[in-house]
C-alpha positions in Angstrom: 0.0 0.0 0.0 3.0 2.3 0.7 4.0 1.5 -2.9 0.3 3.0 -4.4 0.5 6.1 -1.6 4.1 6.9 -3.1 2.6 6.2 -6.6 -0.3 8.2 -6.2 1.7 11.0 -4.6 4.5 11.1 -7.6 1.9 11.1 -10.3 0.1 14.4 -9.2 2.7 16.1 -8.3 4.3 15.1 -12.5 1.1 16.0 -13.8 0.7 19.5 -11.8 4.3 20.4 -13.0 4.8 18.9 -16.7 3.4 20.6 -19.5 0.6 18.4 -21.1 2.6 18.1 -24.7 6.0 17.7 -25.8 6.9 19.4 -28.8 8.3 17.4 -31.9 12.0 18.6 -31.0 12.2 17.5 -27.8 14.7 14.3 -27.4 13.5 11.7 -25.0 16.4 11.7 -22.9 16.2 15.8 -22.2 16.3 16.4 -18.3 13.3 18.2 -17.1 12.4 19.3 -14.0 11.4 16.8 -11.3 7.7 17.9 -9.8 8.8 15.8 -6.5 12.0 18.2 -6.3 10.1 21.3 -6.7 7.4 20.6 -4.0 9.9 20.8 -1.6 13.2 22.3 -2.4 11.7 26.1 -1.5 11.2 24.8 2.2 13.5 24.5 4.9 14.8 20.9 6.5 12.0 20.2 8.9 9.0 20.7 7.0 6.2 18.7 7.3 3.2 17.6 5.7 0.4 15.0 7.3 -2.0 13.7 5.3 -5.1 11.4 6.7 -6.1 8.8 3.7 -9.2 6.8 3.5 -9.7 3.6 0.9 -12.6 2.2 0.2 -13.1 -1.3 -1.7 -16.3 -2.3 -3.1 -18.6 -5.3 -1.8 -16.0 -4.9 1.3 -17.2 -6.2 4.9 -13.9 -5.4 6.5 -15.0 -3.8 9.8 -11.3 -2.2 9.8 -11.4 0.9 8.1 -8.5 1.5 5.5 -6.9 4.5 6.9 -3.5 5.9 7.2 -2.1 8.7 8.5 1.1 9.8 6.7 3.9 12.7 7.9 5.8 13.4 5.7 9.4 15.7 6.8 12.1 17.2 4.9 15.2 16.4 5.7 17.1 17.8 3.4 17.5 20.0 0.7 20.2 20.4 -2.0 20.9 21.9 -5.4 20.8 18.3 -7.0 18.0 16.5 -4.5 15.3 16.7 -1.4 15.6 14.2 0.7 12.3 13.8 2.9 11.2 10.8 5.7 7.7 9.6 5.6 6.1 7.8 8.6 3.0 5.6 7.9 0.3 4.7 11.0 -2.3 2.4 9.8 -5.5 1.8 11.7 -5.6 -1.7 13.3 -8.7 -3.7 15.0 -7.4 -2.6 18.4 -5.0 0.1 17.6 -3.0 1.4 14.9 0.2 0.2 13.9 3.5 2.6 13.2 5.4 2.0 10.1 9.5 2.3 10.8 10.6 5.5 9.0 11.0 5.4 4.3 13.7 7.7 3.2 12.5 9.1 -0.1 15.3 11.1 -2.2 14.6 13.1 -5.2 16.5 14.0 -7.7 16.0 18.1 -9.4 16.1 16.6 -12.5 14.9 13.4 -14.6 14.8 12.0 -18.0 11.5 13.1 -20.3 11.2 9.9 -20.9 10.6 8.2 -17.5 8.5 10.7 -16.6 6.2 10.0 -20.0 6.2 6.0 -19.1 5.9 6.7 -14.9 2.9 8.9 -15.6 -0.1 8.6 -17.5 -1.6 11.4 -15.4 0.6 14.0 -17.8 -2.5 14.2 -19.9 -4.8 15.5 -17.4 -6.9 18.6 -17.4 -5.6 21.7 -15.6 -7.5 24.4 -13.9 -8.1 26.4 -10.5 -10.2 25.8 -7.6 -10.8 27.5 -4.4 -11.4 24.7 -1.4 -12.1 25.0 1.9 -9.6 23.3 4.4 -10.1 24.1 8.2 -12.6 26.8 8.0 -9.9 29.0 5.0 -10.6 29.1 1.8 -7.4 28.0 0.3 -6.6 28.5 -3.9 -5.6 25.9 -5.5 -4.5 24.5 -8.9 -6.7 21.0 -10.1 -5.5 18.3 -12.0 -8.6 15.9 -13.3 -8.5 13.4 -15.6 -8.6 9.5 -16.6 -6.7 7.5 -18.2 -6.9 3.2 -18.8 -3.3 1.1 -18.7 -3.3 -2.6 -18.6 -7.2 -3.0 -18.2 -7.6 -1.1 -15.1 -9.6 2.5 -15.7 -8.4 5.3 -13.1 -10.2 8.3 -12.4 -8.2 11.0 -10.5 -8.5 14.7 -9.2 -5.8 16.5 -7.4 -6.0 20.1 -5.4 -2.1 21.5 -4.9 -1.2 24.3 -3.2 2.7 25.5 -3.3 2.7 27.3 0.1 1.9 23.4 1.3 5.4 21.2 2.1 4.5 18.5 -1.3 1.6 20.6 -2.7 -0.9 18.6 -1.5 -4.2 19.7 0.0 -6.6 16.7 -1.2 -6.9 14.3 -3.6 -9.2 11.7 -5.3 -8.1 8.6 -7.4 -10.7 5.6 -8.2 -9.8 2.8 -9.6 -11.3 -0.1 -11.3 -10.4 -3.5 -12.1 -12.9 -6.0 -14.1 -15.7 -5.8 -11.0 -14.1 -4.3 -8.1 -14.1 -0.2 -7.4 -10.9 1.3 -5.3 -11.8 4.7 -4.4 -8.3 6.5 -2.3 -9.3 9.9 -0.5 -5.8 11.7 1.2 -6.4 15.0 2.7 -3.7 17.6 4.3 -4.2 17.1 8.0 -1.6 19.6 9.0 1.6 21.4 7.7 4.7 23.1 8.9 7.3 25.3 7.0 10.0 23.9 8.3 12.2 25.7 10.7 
């Protein structure tokens, strides 16, 4: 599940960054920017970001809710990479269960052409949305789209804000395989700016 949270969490911050189309002189292996990178490298070490995230599954009788609570910190930041720690605490039947510490380093830059292959969200639709988050209405930018890879069909919306350690403030992805619906809900819980 860590695997789709960091997944989830690349793609929209690729997509929010990337323009949608590459012109027909760009070379695959150009370096472009990495979206990861730039969500955190104007932030000092010690940021934070906590995001509470809710999963649904349908035709599931699980009485244990599928909810995390993820912290994400910056440790460090460099002209060539971030460096930032994520802590995951899953609910549990009797409790919740802590998740030893990820290191997650990202580089500024990457080749075009991962970053076509690593994210189908690039061809999403942009716009601007105002949400409300803790009683403030908080501007955002939106990324909304679909796409279908390997016959699953994901529908996604994301709400970033760049005064927000990582950008995010919410996000919506729901996926669906053959008969089964996965609907993934993370909203910004708290933030710091680092000290």
């Amino acid at each position: 599940m860590l695997r789709t949270i960091r997944a989830l969490l690349t793609s929209g911050f690729l997509v929010v960054s990337l323009p949608l189309a590459a012109t027909a002189g760009d070379k695959d292996d150009e370096m472009v920017d990495n979206p990861m990178y730039s969500a955190w490298a104007n932030f000092k070490p010690g940021a934070t970001s906590t995001v509470s995230e809710n999963t649904t599954y349908s035709g599931d009788t699980n009485p244990v809710p599928d909810r995390k609570t993820i912290t994400y910190t910056l440790v460090s930041v460099s002209a060539d990479k971030v460096v930032i720690r994520a802590v995951v605490v899953e609910q549990d039947v009797l409790g919740t269960i802590e998740s030893a510490p990820t290191k997650h380093t990202y580089p500024a830059k990457l080749k075009k052409s991962y970053l076509a292959e690593a994210a189908p969200e690039l061809r999403a639709k942009k716009g601007e949305e105002t949400i409300t988050w803790k009683g403030k209405e908080i501007p955002c930018r939106t990324l909304t789209g679909s796409y279908k890879k390997e016959g699953e069909a994901v529908e996604f919306k994301f709400w970033v804000n760049d005064r927000v350690p990582g950008g995010f403030v919410k996000r919506t992805r729901t996926l669906k395989q053959k008969e089964d619906t996965i609907t993934t809900t993370a909203t910004l819980q708290s933030y710091s700016a680092g000290k």
